[in-house]
N, C-alpha and C positions, 0 to 999 in steps of 0.2 A: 706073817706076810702071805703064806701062803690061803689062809682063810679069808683074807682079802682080797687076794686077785682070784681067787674062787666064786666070793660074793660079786666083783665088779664083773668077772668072765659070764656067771649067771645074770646078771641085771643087764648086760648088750646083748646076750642070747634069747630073753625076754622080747627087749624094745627092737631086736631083728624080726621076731616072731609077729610081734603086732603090725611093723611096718609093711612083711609081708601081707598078714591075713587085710590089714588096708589097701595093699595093690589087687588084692583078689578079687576085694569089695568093686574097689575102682575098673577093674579089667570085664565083670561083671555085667556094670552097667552100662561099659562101652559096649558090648558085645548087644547090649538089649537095642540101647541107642541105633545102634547100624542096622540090626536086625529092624528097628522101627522105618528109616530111610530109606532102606531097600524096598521095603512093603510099600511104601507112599512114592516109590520113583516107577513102580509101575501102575499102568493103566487099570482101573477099575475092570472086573470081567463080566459079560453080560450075566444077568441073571434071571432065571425063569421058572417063580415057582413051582413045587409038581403039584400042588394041590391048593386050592382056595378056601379060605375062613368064609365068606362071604356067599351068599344066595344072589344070585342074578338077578335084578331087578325086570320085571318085563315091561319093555317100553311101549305100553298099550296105554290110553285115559279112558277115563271111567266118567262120567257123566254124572254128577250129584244132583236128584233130585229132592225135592221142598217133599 
């Protein structure tokens, strides 16, 4: 009797250990969740690159002749 409620005491200390590492999972991704919410309930902040990819076009024309 006693190797059985040994084997049953270890298979709830198992299925406790899964339920938890489940609530961790779950606790987790609430944590990302809110953390996403918060980011989008605030306002976008300006932004001003410090440097440009791009060459500046000079707004002169050029005349094509034949």
């Amino acid at each position: 009797m006693t190797k059985e409620f040994g084997t049953a005491a270890d298979r709830l200390k198992r299925e406790m250990h899964r339920a938890l590492d489940r609530v961790r999972v779950e606790l987790n991704r609430i944590e990302l969740l809110s953390a996403g919410l918060a980011a989008f309930g605030k306002p976008v902040p300006d932004y001003e690159p410090a440097f440009r990819h791009l060459h500046h076009v000079p707004a002169t024309a050029f005349e094509l002749k034949d």
